[in-house]
C-alpha positions in Angstrom: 4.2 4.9 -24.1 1.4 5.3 -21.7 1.8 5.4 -17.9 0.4 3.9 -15.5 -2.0 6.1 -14.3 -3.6 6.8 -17.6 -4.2 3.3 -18.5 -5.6 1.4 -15.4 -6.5 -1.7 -15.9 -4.8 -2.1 -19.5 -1.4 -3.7 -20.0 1.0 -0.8 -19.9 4.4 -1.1 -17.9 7.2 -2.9 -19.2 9.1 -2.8 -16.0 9.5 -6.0 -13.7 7.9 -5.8 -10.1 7.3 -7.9 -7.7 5.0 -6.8 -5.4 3.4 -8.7 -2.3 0.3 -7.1 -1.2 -2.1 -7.6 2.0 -4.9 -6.2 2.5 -7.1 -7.4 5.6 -10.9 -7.2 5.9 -11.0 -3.9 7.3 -14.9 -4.5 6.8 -14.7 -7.2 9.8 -12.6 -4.6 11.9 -14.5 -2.6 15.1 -14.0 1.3 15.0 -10.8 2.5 17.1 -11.0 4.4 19.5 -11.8 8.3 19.3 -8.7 10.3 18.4 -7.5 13.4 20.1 -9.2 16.4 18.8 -5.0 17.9 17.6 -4.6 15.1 15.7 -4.2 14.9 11.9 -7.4 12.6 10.7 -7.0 8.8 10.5 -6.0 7.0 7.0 -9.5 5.4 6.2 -10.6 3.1 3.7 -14.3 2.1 3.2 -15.1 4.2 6.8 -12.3 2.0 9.0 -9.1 3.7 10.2 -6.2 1.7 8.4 -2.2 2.1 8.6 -0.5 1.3 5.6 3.1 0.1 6.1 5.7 -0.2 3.6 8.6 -2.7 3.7 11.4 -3.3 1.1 11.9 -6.9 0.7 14.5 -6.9 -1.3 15.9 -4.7 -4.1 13.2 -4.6 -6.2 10.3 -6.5 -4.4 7.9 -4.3 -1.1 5.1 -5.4 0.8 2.9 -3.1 1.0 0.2 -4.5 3.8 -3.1 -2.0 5.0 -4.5 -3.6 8.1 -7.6 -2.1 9.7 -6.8 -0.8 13.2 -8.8 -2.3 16.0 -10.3 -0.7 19.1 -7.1 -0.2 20.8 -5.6 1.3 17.7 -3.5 -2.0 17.1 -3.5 -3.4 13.2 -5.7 -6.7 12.8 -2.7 -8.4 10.9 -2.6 -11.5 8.8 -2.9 -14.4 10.4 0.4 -16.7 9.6 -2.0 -20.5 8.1 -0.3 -23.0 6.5 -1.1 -20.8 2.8 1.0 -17.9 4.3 4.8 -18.8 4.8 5.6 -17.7 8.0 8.8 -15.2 7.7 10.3 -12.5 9.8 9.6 -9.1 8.4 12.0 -6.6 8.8 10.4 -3.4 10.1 8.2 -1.0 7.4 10.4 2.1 5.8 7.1 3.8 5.9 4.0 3.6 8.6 1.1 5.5 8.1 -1.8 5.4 10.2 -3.0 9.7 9.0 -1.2 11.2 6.2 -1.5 15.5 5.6 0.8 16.1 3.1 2.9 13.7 0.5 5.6 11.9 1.3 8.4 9.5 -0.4 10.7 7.1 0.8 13.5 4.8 -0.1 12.6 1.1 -0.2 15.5 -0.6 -1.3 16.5 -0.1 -4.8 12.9 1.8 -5.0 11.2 5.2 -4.1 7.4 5.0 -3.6 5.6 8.4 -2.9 2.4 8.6 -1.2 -0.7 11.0 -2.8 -3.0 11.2 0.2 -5.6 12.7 -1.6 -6.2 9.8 -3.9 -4.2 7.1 -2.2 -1.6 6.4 -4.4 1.0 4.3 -3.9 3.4 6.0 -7.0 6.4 3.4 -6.9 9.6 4.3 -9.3 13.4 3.2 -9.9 16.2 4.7 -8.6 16.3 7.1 -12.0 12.4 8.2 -11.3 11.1 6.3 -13.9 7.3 5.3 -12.8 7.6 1.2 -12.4 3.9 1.3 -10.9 1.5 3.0 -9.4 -1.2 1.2 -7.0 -4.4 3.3 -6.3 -6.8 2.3 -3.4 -10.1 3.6 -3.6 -10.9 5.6 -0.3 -15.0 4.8 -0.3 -14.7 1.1 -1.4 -11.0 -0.6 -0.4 -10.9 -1.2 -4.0 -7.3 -1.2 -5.5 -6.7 -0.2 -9.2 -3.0 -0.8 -11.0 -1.3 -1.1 -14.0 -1.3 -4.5 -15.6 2.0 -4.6 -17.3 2.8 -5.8 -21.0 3.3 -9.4 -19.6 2.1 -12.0 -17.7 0.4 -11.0 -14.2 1.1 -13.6 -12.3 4.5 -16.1 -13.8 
């Protein structure tokens, strides 16, 4: 069988997912503030500084959100309109705002491991089988994944 990463775009996976995913106009964002010069370098996508949080909604379901970081270094989040039903998150397993080296974390019955170099999001069962793997596209924001055997949306 293929995996994910060798057939973006093309109807691969067989595993269920549910994944929520936010992504704010970092386009729309001003620049943050300067960093210290000590300081690992800022997650960016398309030229903004981004964090990228991670939180396990249930078992099987995450939110993955990347907000662009305004000039106080705060995340411009989604704002909760009547097409976004308002919940209480519980807090991210995973908050990246720079990102050196890779890392992996438990997410309720998941683990997701984060490539920096690429931006992959690499998320697997509890066994290490690859469920999905969500790659954003440092230069352009754009965000490439695996479209599964069935239907997208159901």
């Amino acid at each position: 069988m293929p995996t994910p990463q060798s057939d973006w775009g093309r109807k691969t996976s067989p595993f269920p997912l549910v994944l929520l995913m936010v992504w704010t106009a970092a386009a729309q964002a001003p620049q943050p503030a300067q960093r210290r010069p000590d300081s690992p370098p800022p997650l960016q996508i398309a030229g903004r500084a981004v964090e990228a949080t991670l939180t396990a909604v249930t078992e099987k379901t995450l939110r993955l959100s990347i907000s662009p970081l305004d000039n106080s270094g705060t995340p411009v989040l989604v704002p909760n309109e009547p097409v976004i039903i308002k919940r209480n998150w519980v807090d991210p397993v995973l908050r990246l705002r720079s990102i050196t080296g890779q890392q992996t974390v438990k997410a309720g019955g998941l683990v997701v491991t984060v490539v920096p170099d690429t931006l992959v999001f690499r998320i697997a069962d509890s066994n290490g089988r690859v469920i999905q793997e969500l790659c954003v596209e440092k230069e352009s924001g754009t965000l490439r994944f695996a479209l599964g055997q069935g239907p997208l949306l159901v």
